[in-house]
C-alpha positions as CSV (number, residue, x, y, z in Angstrom):
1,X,21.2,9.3,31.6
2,X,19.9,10.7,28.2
3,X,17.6,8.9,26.0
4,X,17.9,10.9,22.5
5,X,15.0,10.2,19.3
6,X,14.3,11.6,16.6
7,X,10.4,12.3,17.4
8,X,8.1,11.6,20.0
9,X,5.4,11.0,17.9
10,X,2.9,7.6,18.3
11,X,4.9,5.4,16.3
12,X,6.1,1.7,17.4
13,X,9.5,3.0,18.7
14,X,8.4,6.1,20.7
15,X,5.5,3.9,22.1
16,X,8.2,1.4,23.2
17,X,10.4,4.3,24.5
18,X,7.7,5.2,26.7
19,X,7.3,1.8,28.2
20,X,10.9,1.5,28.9
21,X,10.5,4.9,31.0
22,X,8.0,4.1,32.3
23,X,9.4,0.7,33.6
24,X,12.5,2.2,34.6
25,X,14.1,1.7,37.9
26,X,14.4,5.5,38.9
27,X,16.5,4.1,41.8
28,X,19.1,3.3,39.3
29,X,18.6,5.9,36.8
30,X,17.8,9.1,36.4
31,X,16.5,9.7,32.8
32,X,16.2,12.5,30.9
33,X,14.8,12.9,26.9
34,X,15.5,15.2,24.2
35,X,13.7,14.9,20.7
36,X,15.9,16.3,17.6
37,X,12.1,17.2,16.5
38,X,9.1,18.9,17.8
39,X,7.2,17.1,21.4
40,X,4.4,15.0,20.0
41,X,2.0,13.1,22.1
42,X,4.2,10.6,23.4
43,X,6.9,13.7,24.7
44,X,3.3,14.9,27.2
45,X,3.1,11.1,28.8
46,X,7.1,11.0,29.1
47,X,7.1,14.2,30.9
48,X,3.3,13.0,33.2
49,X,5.8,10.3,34.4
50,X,7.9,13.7,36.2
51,X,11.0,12.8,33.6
52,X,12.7,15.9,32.0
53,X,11.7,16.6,28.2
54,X,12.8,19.2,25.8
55,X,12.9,19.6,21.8
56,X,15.7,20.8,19.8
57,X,13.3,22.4,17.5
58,X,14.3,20.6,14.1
59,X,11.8,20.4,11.1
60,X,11.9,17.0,9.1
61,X,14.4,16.7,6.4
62,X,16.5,20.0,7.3
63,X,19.8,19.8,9.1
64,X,20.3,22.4,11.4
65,X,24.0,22.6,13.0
66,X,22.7,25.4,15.7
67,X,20.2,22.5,17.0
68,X,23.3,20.2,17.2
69,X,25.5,22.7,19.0
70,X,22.5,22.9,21.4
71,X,22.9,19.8,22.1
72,X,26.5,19.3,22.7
73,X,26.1,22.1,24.9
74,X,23.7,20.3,27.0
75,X,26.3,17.1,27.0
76,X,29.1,19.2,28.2
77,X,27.1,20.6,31.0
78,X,25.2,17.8,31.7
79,X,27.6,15.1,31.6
80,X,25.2,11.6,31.3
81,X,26.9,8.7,32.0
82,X,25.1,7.2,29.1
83,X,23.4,8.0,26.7
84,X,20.8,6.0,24.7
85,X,19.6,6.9,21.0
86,X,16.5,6.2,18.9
87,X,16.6,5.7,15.0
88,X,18.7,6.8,12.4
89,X,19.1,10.5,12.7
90,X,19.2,10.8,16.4
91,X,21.7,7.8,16.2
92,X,23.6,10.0,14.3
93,X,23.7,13.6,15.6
94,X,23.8,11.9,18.8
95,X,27.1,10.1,17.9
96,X,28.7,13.2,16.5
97,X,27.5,14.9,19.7
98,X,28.9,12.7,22.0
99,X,32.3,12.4,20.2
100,X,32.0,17.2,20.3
101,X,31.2,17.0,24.0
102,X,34.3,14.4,24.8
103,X,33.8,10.8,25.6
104,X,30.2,9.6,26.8
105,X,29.1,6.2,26.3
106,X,26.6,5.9,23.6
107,X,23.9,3.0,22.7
108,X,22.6,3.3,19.2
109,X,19.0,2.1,18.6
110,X,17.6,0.9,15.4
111,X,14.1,0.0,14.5
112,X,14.0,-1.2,10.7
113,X,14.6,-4.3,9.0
114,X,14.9,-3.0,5.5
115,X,17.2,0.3,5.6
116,X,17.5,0.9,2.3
117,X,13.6,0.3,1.1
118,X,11.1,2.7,-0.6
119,X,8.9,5.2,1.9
120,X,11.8,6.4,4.0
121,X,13.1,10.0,3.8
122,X,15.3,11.3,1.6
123,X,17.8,11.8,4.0
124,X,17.5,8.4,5.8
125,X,19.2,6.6,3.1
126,X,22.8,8.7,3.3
127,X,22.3,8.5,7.1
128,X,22.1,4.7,7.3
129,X,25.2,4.6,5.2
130,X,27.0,6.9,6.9
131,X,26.1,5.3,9.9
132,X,27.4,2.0,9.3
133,X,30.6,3.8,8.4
134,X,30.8,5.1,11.8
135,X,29.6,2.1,13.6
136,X,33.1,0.8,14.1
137,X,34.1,3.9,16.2
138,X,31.0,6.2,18.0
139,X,28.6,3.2,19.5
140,X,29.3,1.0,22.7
141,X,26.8,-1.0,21.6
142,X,24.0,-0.7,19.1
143,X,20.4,-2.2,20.0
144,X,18.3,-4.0,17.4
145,X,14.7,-4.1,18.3
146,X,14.5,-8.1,16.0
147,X,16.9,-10.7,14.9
148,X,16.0,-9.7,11.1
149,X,17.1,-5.7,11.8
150,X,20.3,-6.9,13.1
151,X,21.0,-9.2,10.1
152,X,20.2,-6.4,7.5
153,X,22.5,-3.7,9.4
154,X,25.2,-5.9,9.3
155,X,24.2,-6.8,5.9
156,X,24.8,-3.0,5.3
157,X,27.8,-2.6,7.0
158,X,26.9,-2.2,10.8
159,X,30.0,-3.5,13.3
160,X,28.4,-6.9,13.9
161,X,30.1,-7.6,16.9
162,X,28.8,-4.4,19.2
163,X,25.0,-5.7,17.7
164,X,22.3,-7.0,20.2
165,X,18.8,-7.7,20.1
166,X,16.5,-7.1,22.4
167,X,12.6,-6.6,21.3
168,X,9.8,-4.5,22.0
169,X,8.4,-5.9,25.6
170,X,4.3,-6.1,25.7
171,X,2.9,-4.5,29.2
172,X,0.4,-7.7,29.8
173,X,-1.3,-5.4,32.8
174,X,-2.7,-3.0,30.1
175,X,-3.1,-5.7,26.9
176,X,-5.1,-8.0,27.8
177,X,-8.3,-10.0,27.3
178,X,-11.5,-7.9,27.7
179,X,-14.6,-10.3,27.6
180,X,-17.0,-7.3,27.7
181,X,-14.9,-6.0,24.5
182,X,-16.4,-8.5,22.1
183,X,-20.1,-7.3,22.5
184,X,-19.9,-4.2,23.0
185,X,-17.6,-3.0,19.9
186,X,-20.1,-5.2,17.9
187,X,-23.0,-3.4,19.3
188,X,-20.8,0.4,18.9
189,X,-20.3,-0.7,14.8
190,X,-23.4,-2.5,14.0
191,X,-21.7,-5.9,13.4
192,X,-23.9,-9.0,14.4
193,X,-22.6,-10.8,17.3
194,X,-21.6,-14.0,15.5
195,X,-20.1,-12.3,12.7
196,X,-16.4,-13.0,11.8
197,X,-14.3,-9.8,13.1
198,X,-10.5,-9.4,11.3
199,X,-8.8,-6.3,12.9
200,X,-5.7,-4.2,11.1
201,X,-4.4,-1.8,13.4
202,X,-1.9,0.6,11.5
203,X,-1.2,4.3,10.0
204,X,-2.2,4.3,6.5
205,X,1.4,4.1,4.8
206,X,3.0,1.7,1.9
207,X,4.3,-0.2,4.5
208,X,1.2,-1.2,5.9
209,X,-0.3,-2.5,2.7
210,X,-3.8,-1.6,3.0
211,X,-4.2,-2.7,-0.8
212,X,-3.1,-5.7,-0.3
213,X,-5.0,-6.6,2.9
214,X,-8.5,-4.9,0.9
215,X,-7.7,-7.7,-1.9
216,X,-7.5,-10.4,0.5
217,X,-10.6,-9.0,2.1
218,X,-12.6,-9.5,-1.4
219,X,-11.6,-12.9,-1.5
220,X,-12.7,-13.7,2.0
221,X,-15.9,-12.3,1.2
222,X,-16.7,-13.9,-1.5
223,X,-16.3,-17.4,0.7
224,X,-17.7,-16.0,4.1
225,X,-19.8,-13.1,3.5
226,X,-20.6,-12.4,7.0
227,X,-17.1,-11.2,7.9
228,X,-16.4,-7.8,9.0
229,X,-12.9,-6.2,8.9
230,X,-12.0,-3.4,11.3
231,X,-9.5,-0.8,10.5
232,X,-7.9,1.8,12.5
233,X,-5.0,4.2,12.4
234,X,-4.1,7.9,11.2
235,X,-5.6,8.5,7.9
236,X,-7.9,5.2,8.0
237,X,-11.5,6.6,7.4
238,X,-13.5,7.1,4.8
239,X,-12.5,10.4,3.8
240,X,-9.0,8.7,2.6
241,X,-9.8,8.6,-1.1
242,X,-7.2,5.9,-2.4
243,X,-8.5,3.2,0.5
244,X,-12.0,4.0,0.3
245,X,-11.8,4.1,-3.8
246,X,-9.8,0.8,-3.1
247,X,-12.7,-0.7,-0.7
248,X,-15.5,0.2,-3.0
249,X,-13.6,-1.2,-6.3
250,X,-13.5,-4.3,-4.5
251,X,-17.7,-4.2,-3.4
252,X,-16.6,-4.5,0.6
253,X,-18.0,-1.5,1.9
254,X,-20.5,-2.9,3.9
255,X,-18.0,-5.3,5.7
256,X,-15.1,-3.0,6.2
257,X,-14.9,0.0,9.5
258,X,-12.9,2.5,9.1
259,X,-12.0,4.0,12.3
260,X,-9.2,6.2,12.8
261,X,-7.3,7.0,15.3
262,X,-8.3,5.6,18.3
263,X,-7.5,5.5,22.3
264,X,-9.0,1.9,22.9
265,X,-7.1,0.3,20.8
266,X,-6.8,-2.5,23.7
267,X,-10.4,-2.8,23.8
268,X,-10.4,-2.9,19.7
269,X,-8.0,-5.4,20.0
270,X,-9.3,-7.4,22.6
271,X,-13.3,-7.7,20.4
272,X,-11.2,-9.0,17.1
273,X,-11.5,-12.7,16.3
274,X,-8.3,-12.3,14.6
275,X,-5.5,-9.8,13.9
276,X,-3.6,-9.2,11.1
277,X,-0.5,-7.4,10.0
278,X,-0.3,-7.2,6.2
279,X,2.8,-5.3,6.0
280,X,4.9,-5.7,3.5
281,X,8.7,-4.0,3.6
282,X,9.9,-2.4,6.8
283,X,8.5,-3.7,9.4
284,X,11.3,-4.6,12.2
285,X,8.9,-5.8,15.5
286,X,5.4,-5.2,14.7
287,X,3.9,-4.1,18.0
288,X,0.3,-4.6,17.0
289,X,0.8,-8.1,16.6
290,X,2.1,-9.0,20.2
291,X,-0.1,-6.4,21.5
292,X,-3.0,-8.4,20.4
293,X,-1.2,-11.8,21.0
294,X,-1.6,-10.3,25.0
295,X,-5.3,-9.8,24.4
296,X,-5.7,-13.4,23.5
297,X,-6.7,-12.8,20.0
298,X,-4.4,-15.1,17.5
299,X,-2.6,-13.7,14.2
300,X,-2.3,-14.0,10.8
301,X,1.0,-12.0,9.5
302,X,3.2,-11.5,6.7
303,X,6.5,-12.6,6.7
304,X,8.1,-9.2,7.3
305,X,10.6,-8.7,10.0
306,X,10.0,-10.6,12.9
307,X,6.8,-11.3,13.0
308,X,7.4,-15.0,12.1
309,X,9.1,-15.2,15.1
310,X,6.6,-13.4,17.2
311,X,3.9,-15.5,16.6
312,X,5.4,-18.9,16.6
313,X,2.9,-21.9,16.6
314,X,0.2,-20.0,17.3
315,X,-0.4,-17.9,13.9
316,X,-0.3,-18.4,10.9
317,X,2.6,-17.0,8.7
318,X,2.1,-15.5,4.8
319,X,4.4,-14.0,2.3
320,X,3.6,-10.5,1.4
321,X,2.0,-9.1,-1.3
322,X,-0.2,-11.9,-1.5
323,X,-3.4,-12.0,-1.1
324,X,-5.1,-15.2,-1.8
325,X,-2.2,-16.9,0.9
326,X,-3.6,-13.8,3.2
327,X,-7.6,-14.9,2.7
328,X,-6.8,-18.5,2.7
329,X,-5.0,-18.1,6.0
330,X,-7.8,-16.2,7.2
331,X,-10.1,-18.9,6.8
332,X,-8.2,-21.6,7.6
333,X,-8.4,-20.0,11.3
334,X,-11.9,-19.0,11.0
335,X,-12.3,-22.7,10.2
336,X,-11.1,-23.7,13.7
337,X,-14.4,-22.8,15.1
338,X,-14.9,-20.1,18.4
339,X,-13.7,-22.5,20.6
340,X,-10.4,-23.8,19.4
341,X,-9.8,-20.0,18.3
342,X,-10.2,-18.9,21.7
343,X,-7.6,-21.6,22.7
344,X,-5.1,-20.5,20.6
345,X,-5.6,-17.2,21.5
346,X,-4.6,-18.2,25.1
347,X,-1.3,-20.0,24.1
348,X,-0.3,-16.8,21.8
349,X,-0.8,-14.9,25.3
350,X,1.6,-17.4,26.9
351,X,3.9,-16.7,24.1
352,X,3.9,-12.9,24.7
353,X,4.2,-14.1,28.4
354,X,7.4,-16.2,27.8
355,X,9.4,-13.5,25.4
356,X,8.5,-10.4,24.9
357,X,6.9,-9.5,28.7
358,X,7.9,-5.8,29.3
359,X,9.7,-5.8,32.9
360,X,12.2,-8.7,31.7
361,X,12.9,-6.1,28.4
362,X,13.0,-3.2,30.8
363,X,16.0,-5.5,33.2
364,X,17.6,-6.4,30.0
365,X,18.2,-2.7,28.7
366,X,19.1,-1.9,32.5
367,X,21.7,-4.2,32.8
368,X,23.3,-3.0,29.5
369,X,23.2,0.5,30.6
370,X,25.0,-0.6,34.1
371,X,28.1,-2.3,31.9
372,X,28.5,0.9,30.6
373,X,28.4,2.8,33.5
374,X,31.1,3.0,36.8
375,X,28.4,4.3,38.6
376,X,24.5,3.3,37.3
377,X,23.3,6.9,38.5
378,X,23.0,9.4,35.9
């Protein structure tokens, strides 16, 4: 079978991509990938696990009909028995594609809850549109990643009835608690060991909403000024001029870390007293908040998405864009003392145990791709 995205860069849907892959039964199936754009970091640990990788060579924002003639060329000879798509565009020129080739089964995936909001593309717009139009006829089935993408696709015009949901699964081998974590990332960053930690893990983008998160941050610090806030991501350090400027207009320098990029995000996860995701448009499953859910560490989030949903009873829900209900929540969990926080952060594990645990995802993708199929090798 063919699994077709848009990029395999390290965002929330190539991240998930990879787990399914990696979760796969290769009994079953017999996957391989293409990326409309260039291999990015998560196209190198896609093709580590001995699965098949190539790139059509597109640049962002340019269609390029020879790169989708490549690819019906690589239908017709290759012939999947199904084939699986990731966001907009590769839902798409993967549709088209199948339809040129002749008939092969085709799953769209999409991975937004607000299609039609600022910080997208310019050609993601007129693709979402175009897409619903064609829902009707090219997908089998299209897979929503939360309950609140599905109802805004439909909203726009998405087939309702070939709509499914099935979310992001957490890997609870590699997310999990790390007691050593705690001390040790205190000790790395200079924090005290009794401080207050609030983790943000994200890319600097408007959908994140750094500005709003560094206003609640002032607020918190002006009632607990021993917090610390730690911040990673692309383009989170100090050499980002709009989020330093932001941090030092609001005197918070000497609580907030700005960290970057980073490859222990587990472990950074796993040392935070709370986590938080401040986004406010866009955000369809935020990964980062079951992820730290499965390292026992309880949330605070906006109500974006599904991360209402996610967290349940155990965190603590906010609107967006609005930071005094963001610092108030913060306290209000800080308030609950170590040892009723570390309880709750067991229970939001459980949660993560209950829905969102990655082999029953994996089996539920699986058996979709077997009703599609006459015979479930490809």
């Amino acid at each position: 079978m063919l699994f077709l995205t848009t990029g395999l860069y390290a965002g929330g849907a190539e991240l998930m991509l990879l787990r399914l892959l990696s979760h796969l039964d290769r009994q079953r199936f017999q996957p391989s990938v293409i990326s409309l754009l260039r291999l990015g970091p998560v196209g190198a640990k896609i093709q580590q696990l001995g699965i098949p990788v190539r790139s059509l060579g597109m640049e962002p924002g340019i269609p390029n009909l020879a790169s989708l003639w490549r690819l019906v060329s690589w239908l017709r000879r290759n012939r999947p028995h199904v084939m699986q798509t990731w966001m907009y565009h590769a839902d798409l020129l993967g549709g088209v594609a199948a339809w040129l080739a002749g008939h092969i089964p085709i799953v769209w995936g999409v991975r937004h809850s607000d299609p039609f909001t600022q910080g997208y593309g310019p050609l993601t717009v007129p693709t979402v549109k175009l897409c619903a139009r064609l829902s009707r006829w090219i997908p089998e089935r299209i897979v929503c990643c939360s309950e609140a993408s599905r109802q805004a696709h439909v909203a726009v015009g998405y087939t309702a009835d070939k709509m499914l949901v099935i979310p992001n699964g957490v890997d609870l081998t590699a997310l999990k608690p790390d007691p050593t974590a705690r001390d040790l990332i205190r000790q790395n960053l200079s924090i005290p060991s009794e401080a207050p930690v609030i983790g943000l893990v994200g890319r600097f983008h408007p959908q994140k909403d750094h500005k709003n998160f560094v206003r609640a941050a002032k607020l918190l610090v002006s009632m607990r000024p021993s917090v610390h806030f730690v911040l990673c991501g692309q383009d989170v350090t100090w050499d980002n001029r709009e989020l330093s400027t932001w941090i030092d207009e609001a005197g918070i320098r000497a609580n907030c870390h700005l960290l970057g990029r980073r490859e222990d995000v587990p472990q950074l996860m796993a040392s935070f007293d709370l986590a938080t995701s401040s986004s406010c448009f866009g955000e369809s499953f935020a990964n980062v908040v079951s992820e730290a859910m499965s390292c026992e560490v309880p949330c605070v989030v906006t109500d974006v998405g599904d991360s209402a949903h996610i967290v349940g009873p155990t965190g603590i829900v906010v609107p967006p864009h609005d930071a005094p209900a963001l610092a108030q929540a913060w306290e209000r969990m800080l308030d609950l003392g170590r040892e009723q926080l570390l309880q709750t952060g067991l229970r939001a594990r459980q949660r993560v145990q209950s829905h969102f645990n990655l082999p029953a995802i994996v089996e539920r993708y699986q058996t979709m791709f077997d009703e599609l199929t006459i015979s479930p090798v490809a």
